[in-house]
Backbone as numpy.savetxt, mean C-alpha at the origin, in Angstrom:
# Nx Ny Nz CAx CAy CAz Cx Cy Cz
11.24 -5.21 6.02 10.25 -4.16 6.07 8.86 -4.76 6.27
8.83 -5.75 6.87 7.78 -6.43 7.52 6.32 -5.72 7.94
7.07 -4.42 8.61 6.10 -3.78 9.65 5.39 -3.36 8.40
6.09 -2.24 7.29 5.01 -1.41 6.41 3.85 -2.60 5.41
4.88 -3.77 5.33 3.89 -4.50 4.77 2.56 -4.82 5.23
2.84 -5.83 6.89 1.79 -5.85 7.53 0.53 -4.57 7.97
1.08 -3.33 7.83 0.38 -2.09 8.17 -0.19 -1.97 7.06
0.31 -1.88 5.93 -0.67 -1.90 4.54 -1.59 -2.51 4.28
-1.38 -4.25 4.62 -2.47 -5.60 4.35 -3.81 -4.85 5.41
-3.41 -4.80 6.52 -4.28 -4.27 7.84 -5.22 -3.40 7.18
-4.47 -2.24 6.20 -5.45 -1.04 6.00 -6.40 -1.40 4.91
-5.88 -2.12 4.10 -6.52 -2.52 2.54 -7.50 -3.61 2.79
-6.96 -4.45 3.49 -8.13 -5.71 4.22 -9.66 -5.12 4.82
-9.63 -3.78 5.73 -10.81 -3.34 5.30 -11.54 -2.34 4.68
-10.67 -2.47 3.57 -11.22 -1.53 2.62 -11.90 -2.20 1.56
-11.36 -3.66 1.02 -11.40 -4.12 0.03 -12.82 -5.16 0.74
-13.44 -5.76 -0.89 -14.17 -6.78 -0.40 -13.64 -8.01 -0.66
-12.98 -8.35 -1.66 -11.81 -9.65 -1.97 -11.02 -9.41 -0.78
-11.13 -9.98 -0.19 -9.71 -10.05 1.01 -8.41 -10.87 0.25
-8.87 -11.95 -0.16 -8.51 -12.94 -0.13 -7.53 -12.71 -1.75
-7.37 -12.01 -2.53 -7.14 -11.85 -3.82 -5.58 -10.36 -3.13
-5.30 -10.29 -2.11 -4.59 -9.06 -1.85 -3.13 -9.58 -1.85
-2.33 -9.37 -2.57 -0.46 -9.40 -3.22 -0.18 -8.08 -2.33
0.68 -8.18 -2.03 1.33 -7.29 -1.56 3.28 -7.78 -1.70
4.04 -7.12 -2.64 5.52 -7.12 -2.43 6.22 -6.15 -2.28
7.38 -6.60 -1.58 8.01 -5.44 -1.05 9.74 -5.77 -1.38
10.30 -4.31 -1.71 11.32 -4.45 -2.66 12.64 -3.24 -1.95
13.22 -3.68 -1.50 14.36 -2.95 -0.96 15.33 -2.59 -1.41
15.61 -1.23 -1.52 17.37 -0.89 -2.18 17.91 0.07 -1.11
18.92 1.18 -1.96 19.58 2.47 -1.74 18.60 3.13 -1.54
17.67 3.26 -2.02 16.75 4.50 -2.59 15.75 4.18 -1.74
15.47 3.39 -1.29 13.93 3.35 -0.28 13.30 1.46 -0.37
12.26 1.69 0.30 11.28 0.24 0.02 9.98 0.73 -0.76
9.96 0.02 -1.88 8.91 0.11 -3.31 8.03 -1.21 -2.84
6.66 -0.55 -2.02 5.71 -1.77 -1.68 4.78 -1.49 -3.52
4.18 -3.01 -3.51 3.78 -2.93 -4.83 2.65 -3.87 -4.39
1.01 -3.07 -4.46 -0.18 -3.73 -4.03 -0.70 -4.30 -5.43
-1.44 -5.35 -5.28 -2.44 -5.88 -6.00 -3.42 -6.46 -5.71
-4.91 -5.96 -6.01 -6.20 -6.27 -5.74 -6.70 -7.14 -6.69
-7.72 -7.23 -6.42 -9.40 -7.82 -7.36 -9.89 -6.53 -8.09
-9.89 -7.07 -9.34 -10.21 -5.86 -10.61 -11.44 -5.30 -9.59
-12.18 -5.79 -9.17 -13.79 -5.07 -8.66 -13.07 -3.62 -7.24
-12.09 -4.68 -6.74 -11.24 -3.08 -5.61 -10.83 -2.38 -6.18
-9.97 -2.25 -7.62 -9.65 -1.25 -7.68 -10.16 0.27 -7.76
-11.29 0.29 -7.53 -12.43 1.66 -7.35 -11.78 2.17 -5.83
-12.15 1.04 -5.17 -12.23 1.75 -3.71 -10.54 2.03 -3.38
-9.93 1.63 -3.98 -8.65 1.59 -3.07 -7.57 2.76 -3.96
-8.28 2.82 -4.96 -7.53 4.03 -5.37 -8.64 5.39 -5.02
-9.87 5.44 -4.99 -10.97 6.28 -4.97 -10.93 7.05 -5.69
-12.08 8.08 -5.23 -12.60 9.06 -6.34 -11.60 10.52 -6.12
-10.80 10.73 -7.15 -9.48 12.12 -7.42 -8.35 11.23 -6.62
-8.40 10.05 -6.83 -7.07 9.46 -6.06 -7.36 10.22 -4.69
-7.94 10.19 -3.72 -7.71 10.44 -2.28 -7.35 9.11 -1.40
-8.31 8.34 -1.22 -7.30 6.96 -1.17 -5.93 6.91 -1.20
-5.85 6.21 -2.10 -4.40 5.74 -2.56 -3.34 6.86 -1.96
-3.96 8.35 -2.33 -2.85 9.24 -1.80 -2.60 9.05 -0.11
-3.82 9.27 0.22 -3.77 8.80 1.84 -2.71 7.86 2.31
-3.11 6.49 1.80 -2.27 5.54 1.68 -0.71 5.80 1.57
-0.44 6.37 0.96 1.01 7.33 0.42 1.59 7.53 1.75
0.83 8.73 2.25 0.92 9.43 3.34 0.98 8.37 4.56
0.58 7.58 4.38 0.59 7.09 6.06 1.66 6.18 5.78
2.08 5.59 4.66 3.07 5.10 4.78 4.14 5.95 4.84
4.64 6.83 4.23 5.67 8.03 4.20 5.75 8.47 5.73
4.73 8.79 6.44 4.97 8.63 8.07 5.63 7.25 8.62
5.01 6.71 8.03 5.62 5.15 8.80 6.56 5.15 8.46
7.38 5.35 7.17 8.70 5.45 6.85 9.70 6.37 7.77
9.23 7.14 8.34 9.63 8.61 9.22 10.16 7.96 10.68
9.33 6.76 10.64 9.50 6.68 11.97 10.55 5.21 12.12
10.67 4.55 11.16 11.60 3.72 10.26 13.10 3.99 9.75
12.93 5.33 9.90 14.09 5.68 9.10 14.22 5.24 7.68
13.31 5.16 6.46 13.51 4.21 5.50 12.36 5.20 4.58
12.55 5.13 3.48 11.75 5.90 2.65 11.01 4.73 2.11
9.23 4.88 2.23 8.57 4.00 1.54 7.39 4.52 0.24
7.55 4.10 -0.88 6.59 4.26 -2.00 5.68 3.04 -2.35
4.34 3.35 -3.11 3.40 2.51 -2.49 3.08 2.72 -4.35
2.97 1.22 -4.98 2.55 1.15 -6.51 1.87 0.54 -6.60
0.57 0.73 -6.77 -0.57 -0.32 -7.34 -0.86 -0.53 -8.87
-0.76 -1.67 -8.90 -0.58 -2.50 -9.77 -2.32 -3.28 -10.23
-2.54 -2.96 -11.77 -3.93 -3.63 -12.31 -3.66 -5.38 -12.92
């Protein structure tokens, strides 16, 4: 699941100002791929944002990308 990973790093890379501090794992079963982000305590503002719109976004564009994958993807950020 290469692609959703790399599509995630892409989106968060310019969002974040730590580039360099960005985890990203990715975890495959029955049930779907469970990507699991981790930032720099100072990103976690922007990347979850203000009422979770962010992060939900994020959701969403992966859940499309999953669509087009055939593969169900969930997105857990991690402090």
């Amino acid at each position: 699941m290469q692609a959703a990973v790399d599509f995630l790093k892409y989106i968060v890379e310019n969002l974040v100002v730590h580039t360099g501090d960005i985890v990203i794992e990715s975890k495959e079963d029955e049930l779907g791929v469970l990507l699991t982000l981790r930032v720099h305590k100072e990103d976690m503002g922007v990347v979850i944002g203000k009422g979770w719109n962010t992060i939900n976004a994020l959701r969403s564009l992966l859940r499309i990308l999953g669509m087009k994958l055939d593969k169900r993807i969930n997105l857990k950020v991690e402090d």
